[in-house]
N, C-alpha and C positions, 0 to 999 in steps of 0.2 A: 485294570488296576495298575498305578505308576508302580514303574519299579523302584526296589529296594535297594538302597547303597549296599555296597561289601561290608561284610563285619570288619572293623580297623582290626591288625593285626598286630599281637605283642610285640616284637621287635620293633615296630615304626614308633615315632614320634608322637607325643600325643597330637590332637588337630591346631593345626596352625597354617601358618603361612606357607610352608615347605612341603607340609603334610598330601602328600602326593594321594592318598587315600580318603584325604574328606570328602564327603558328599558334593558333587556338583549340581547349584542351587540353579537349574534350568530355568524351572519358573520363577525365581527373585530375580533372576540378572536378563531377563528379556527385559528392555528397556521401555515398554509400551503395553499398557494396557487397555481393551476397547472398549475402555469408557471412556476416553475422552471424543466427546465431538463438539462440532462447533454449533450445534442450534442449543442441542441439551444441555451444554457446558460451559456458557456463555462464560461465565466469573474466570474457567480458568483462560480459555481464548485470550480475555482483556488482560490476565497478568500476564500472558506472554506476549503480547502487544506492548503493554505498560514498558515492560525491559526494553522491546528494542527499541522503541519510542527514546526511553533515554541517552540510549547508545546512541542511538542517531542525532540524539541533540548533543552529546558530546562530542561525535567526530564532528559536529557545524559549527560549535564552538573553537574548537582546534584550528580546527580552519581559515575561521577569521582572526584568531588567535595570529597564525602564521603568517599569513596576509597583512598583516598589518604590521610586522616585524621589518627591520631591517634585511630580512634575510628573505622576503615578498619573491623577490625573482627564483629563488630555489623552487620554490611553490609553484607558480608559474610554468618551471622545465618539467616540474613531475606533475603535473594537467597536462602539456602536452606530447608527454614524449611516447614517441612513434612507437606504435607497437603493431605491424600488420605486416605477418608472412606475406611474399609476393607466392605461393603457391594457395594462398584461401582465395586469391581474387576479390577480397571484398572492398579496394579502396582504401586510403588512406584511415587508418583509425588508432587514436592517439589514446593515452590511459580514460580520460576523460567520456569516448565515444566507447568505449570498452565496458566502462561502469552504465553508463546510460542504455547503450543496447545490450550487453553481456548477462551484466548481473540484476539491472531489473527486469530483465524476462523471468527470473526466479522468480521477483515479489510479482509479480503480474500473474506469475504459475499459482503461486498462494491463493492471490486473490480470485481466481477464476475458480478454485476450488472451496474457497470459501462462499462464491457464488452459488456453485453448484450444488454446494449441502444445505443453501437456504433456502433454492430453490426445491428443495429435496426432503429436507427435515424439518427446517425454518421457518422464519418468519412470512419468505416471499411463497411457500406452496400453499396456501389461503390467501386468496386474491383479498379478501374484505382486510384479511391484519395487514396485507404488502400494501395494502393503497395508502395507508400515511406515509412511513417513510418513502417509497416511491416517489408521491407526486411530490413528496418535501426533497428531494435529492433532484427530480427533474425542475421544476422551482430554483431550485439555487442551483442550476448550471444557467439556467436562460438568464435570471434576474440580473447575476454578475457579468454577461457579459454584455447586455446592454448598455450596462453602467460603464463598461471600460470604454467601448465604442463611443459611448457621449462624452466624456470626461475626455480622450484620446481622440477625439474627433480635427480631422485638419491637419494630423501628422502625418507627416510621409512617412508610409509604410507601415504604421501604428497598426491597421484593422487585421495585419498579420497576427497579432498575441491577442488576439477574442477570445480566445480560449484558456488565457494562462489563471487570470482568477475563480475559475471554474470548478476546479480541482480540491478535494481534502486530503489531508495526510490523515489516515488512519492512524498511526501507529503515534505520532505528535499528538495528535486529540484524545486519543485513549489515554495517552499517560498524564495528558492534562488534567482528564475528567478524573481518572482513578486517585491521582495527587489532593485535586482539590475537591473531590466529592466521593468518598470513597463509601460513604455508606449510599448510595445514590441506589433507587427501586433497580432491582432486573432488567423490569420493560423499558428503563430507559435507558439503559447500555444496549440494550439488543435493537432497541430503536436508533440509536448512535451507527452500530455494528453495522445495521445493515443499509443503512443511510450511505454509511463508507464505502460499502460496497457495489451499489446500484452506483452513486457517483465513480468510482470506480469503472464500471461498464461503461460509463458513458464516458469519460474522461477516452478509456482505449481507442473507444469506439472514434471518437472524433479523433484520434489520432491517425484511424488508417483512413479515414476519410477525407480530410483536410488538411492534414499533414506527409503527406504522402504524391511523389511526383509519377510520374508516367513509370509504370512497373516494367520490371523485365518477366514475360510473360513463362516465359519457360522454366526457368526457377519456382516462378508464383505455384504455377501449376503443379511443378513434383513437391511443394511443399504443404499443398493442398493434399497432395496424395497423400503423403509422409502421416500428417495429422488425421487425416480418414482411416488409415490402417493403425493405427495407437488408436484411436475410433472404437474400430471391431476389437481388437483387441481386448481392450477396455471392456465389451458388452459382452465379450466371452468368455470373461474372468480371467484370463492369464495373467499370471501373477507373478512372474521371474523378472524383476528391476534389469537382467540383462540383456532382454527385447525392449524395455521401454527408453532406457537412457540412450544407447545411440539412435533409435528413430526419434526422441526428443531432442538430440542435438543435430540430426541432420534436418530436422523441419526446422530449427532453429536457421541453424547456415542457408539454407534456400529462400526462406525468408528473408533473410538480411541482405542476400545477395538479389532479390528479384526489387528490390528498395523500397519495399514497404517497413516500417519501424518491426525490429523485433521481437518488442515485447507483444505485439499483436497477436504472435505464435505462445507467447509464454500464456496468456489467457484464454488460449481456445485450446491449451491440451489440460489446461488446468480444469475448465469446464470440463472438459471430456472422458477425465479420471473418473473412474468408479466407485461411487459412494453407498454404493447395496450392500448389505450384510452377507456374508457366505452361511450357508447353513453349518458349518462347524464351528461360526463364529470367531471366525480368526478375524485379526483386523481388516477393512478393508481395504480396497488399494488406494483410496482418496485417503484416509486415516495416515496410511504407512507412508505415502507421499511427503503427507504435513509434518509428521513426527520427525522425516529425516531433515527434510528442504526447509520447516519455520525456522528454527535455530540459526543454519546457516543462511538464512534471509535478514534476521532481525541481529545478527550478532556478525556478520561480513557485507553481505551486499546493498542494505540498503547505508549503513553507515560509510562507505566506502562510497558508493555514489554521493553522499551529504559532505564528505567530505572534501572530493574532490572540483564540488560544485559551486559551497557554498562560503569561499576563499574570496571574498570582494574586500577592497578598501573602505575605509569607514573614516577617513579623514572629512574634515571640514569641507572642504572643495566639495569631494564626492559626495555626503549627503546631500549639499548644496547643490550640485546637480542631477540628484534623484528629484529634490523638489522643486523642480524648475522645468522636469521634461513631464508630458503633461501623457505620453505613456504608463510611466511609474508611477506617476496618479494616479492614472487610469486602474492599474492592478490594484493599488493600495486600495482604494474608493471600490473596486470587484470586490475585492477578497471580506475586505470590512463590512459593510453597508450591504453588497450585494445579496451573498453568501446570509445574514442576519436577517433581510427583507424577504429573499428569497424564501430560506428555508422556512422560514417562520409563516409566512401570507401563504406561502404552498398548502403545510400544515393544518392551517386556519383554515384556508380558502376549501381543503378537503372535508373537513367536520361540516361543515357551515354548510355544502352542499349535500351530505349526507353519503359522499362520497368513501370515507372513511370514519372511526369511530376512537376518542382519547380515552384510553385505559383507566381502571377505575386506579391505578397507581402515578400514573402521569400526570401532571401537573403544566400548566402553561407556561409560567414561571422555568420551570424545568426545561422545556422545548426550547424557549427564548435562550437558555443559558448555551443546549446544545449547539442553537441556531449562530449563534456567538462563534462556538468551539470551532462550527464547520469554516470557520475562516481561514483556520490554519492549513497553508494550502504549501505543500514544501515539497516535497516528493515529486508529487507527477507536476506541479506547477512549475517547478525547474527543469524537470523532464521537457514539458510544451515551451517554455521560451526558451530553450535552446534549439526546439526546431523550430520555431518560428522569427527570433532573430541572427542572423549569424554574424552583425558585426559584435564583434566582443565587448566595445564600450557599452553599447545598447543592451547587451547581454548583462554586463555589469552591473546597470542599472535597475535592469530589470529584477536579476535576483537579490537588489538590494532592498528593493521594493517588495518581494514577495517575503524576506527577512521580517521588514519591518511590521512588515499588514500581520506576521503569524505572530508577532509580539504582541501586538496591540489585541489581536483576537483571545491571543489566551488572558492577558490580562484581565479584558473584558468578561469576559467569562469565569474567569475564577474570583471575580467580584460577585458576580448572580449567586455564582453555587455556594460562594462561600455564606452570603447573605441566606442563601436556602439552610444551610445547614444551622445555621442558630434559628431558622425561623421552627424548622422540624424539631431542634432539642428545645424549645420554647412549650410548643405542642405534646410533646411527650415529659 
């Protein structure tokens, strides 16, 4: 039985602000309740997606806001200016390599656990419902990058960004869809959702595979440890945030320093979080993770990286030399086309062979439009062509190019669904 507040006493004040004696509301002011998860709660997941989604478009905006100012070279000193103790050892790393490796190992920590609960609660733990968006996310990683490779074919150096139109922005495409289709079926945000996040898997995945130079083996290895013991941990229930935060930042550091990308460790301890109910039903530890880390993911670290990334010139010249280098094509031509063909013929190509099954709420139409969305590729696609190009005009180009393709994707798509949406209130 909860206990019982003290009787307020005559002398004191009545209950207010001062009132040293009022009831302390334990259970109102616990800031989490376990009901929120990400398979079962899809609608709220997508409003907090939707938020940072904007945030992030605001600080891109900003950005090239600033960039394009008079004052461009300011912008410029604060992308690169040096920020790396000589006692971390990690090399040279300026605000810009900070946000890239730093704070998207957070969103990748997210993502890894948003993995883990589909795989768990989700969509992906029924292999028959995971085979549409599956083979539609593996579809539009391959389709986009053959199209860059052809399109980019004969440049030097070009077959280096194969990978940059590959990539969706979750948190961009959520707030598109929610913006422009907001009464849109369940099964097709959850088909968006986890679309995002299988491309997700595979975007990492080909980062520590491809983008990744000859490791420093002895870092590799205690960071291997690092994330096995948060592992057990994890499968033992221990639940005190003050074993898991420094063994997630030391598997952080040993990873960055053995020169595999960081975020590679952000998504295998995210996976590795514990999404099992306790039998007292307190939140879980993958729960309490999200509750802390989304907020400051969607509302500092991915806007902080868009910002710091997405400062390119937009003069005449310069777009005129986005359409001239046949790289930037090449992304533009992934991202657009690829990304539409891919997801979409994946999709198709899965039904068609009975391979998977369209919902009796999904509609083609509907796919098409998501197939659209998934072009907007901002996040990890700025992520990938910064490792893969390092002269900075090229680099310039290229995220002017990945700008471009996510404007033209959402436009594209919020033409579909807007056309869906009077065709649904036609019907009703």
């Amino acid at each position: 039985m909860p206990r019982q507040p003290a009787p307020r006493r005559d002398h004191q004040p009545p209950h207010g602000r001062n009132d040293r004696s009022a009831p302390r509301r334990v259970a109102a002011s616990w800031p989490f309740r376990p009901t929120v998860r990400y398979g079962r709660q899809v609608t709220q997941a997508l409003r907090t997606e939707t938020v940072g989604g904007v945030i992030m478009l605001v600080a891109a905006v900003a950005a090239l806001a600033w960039a394009n100012t008079p004052w461009a070279a300011s912008y410029t000193d604060l992308r690169e200016y040096g920020l790396s103790p000589h006692w971390m050892h990690i090399g040279h790393m300026d605000m810009q390599h900070w946000a890239s490796s730093g704070l998207l190992a957070v969103f990748f920590f997210i993502a890894g656990l948003e993995l883990r609960e589909e795989l768990t609660h989700g969509e992906l733990r029924n292999a028959r419902d995971a085979a549409l968006p599956v083979i539609a996310a593996a579809a539009g990683v391959v389709v986009p990058a053959l199209i860059f490779l052809l399109v980019s074919a004969g440049e030097p150096g070009a077959a280096k960004g194969w990978a940059v139109p590959t990539a969706t922005d979750i948190a961009f495409a959520l707030a598109v869809l929610a913006v422009t289709f907001s009464a849109c079926p369940a099964p097709l945000r959850a088909f968006l959702l986890t679309l995002a996040v299988v491309d997700d898997l595979i975007a990492i995945t080909i980062i520590a595979v491809f983008y990744t130079e000859s490791p420093s083996w002895v870092p590799l290895l205690l960071g291997v440890v690092l994330i096995a013991v948060y592992g057990l941990l994890q499968s033992r229930n221990v639940r005190s945030p003050w074993v898991y935060v420094p063994l997630a930042l030391l598997a952080w550091y040993c990873v960055q320093r053995s020169g595999i990308h960081a975020t590679v460790a952000g998504v295998a301890l995210g996976m590795l979080t514990s999404p099992h109910e306790t039998p007292d039903e307190r939140p879980t530890n993958a729960e309490r993770a999200d509750h802390v880390l989304r907020p400051f993911s969607a509302g500092f670290c991915v806007p902080v990286f868009a910002f710091l990334s997405a400062g390119v010139t937009l003069g005449g010249s310069a777009l005129g030399a986005v359409f001239g280098d046949r790289v930037a094509l090449g992304v533009i031509a992934g991202l657009v086309i690829g990304k539409f063909v891919g997801v979409l013929g994946g999709a198709w190509a899965a039904v068609r062979v009975g391979l998977a099954t369209l919902g009796e709420e999904l509609h083609w139409r509907e796919i098409a439009g998501v197939a659209m969305l998934a072009g907007v590729g901002f996040t990890v696609s700025l992520l990938i062509g910064g490792l893969a190009y390092t002269d900075p005009s090229q680099f310039e180009r290229v995220t002017t190019a990945v700008l471009i393709a996510s404007v033209i994707a959402s436009a594209a798509a919020t033409v579909v669904f807007r056309r869906r949406v009077r065709q649904r209130a036609r019907l009703d």
